[in-house]
C-alpha positions as CSV (number, residue, x, y, z in Angstrom):
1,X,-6.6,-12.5,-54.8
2,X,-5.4,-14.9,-51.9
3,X,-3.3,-17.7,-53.2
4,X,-5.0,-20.0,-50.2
5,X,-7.9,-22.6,-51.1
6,X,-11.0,-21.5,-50.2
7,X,-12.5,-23.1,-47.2
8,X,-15.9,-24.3,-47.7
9,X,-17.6,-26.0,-44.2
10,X,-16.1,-27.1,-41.3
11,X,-15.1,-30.8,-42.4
12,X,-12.8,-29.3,-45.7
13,X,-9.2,-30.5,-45.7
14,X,-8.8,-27.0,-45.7
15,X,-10.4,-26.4,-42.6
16,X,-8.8,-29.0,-40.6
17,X,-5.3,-28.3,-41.7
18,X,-5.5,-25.0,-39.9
19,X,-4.5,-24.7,-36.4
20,X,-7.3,-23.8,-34.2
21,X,-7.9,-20.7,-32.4
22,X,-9.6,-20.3,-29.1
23,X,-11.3,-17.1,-27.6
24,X,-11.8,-16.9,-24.2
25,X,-13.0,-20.3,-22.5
26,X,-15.9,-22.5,-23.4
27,X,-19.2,-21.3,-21.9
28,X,-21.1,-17.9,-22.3
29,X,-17.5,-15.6,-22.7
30,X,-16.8,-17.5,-25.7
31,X,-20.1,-17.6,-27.3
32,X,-20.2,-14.1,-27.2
33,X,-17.1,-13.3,-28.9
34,X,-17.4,-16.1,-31.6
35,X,-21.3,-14.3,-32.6
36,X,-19.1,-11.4,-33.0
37,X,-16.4,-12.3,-35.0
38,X,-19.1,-14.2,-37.5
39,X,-21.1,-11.1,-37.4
40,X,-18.0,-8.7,-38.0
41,X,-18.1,-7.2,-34.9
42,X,-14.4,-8.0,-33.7
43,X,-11.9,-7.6,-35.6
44,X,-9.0,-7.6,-33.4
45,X,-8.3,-9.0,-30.1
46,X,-6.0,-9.0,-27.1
47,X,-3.7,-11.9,-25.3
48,X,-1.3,-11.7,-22.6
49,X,2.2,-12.2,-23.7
50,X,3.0,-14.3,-21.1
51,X,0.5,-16.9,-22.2
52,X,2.2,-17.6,-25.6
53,X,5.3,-17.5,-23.4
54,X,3.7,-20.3,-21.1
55,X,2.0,-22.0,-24.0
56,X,5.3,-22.4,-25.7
57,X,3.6,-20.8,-28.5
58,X,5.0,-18.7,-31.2
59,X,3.3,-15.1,-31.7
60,X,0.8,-14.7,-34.6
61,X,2.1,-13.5,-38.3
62,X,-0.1,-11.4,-40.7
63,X,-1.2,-13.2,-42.9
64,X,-1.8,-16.4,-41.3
65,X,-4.7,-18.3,-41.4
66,X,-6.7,-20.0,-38.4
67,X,-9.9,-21.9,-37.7
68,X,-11.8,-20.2,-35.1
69,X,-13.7,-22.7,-32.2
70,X,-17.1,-22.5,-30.7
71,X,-17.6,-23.9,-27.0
72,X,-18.5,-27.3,-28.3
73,X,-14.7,-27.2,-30.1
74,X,-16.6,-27.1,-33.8
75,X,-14.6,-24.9,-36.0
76,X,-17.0,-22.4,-37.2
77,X,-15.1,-19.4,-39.1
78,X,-11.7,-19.3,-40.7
79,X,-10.1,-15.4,-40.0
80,X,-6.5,-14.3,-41.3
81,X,-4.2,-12.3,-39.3
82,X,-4.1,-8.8,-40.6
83,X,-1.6,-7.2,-38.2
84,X,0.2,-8.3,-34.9
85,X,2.0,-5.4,-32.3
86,X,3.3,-6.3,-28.9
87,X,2.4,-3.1,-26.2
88,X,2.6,-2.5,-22.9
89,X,-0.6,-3.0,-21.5
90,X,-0.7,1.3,-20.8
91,X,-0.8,1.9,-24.9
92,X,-3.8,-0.1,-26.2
93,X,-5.6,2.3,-28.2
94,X,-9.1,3.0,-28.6
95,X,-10.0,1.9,-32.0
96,X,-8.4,-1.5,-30.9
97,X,-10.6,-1.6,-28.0
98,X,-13.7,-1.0,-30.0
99,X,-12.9,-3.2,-32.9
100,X,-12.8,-6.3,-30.6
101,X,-16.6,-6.0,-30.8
102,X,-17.2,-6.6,-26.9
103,X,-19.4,-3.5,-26.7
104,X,-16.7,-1.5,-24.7
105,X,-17.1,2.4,-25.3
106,X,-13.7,3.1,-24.0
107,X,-10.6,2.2,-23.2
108,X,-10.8,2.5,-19.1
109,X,-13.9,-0.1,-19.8
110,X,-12.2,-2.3,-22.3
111,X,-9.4,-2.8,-19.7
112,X,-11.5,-3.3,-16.9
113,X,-13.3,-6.0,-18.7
114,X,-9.7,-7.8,-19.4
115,X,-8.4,-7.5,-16.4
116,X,-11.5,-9.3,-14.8
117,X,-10.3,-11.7,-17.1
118,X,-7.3,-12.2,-16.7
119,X,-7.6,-12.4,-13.3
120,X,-10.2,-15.0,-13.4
121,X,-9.7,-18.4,-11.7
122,X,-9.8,-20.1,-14.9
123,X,-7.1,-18.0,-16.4
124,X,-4.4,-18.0,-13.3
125,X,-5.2,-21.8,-13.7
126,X,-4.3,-22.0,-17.2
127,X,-0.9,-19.8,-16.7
128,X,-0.4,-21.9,-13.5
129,X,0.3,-18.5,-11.7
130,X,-2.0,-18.2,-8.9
131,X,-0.7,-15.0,-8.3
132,X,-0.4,-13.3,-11.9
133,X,-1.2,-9.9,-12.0
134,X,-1.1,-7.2,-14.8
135,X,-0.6,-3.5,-14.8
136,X,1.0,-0.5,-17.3
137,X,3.8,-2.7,-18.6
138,X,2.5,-6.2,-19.1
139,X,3.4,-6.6,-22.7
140,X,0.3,-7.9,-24.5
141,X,0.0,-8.9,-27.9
142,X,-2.7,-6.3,-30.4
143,X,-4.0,-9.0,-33.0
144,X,-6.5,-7.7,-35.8
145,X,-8.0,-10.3,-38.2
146,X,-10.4,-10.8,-40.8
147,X,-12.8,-13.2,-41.3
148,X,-12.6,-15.5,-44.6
149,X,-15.0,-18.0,-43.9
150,X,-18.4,-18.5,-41.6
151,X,-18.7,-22.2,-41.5
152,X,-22.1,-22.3,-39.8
């Protein structure tokens, strides 16, 4: 039994005290992964190091709690961090890659898709690295999370 409230709907003290999570960017990406985390789909996910490192942003801790945002920036789920590892990009494994829920049947095509998003105008934009690029050894953080709450 979790010693944390239960969260009820999006406007519960609750709710708003936790910090907000973000997948992707706003628009069709993001839509896509939040149906899948409130369907239980994904249950783990995968960020770039070096965007903590820009963000000046600690790492996620098991056990914390977040509140997960749609593309309109409504807080629709509450999921807890069940396990952080950091990796070189090379060893992400397949049962992460298909427990993010993206549909990905493999590895090769879990990294693909990543990679075109990480690469993505939006995403060099938001490291303010134009010229970012990954490979084998970009350390990237393996998050897997459950979800606590759908606040739909």
């Amino acid at each position: 039994m979790s010693d944390q409230p239960s969260c009820t709907g999006p406007d519960d003290p609750c709710v708003l005290a936790l910090p907000p999570v973000e997948f992707a960017f706003p628009g069709p990406l993001r839509d896509q992964l939040v149906a899948a985390i409130l369907d239980g789909a994904k249950t783990s996910t995968t960020a770039l190091v070096a965007c903590y490192e820009h963000e000046g942003e600690p790492l996620p801790l098991a056990g914390e709690r977040s509140a997960v945002l749609d593309s309109h920036g409504r807080r629709v789920a509450v999921i807890e961090t069940t396990d952080v590892r950091v990796v070189p990009l090379a060893e992400v494994d397949l049962q992460h890659a298909l427990d993010e829920g993206e549909g990905c049947t493999g590895v090769a095509e879990w990294r693909t898709a990543h990679e075109r998003f990480w690469s993505s105008p939006e995403m060099l934009d938001a490291l303010d690295d134009p010229g970012f690029t990954v490979d084998d050894s970009t350390p990237v953080v393996l998050q897997r999370f459950r979800l606590v709450a759908d606040l739909r």
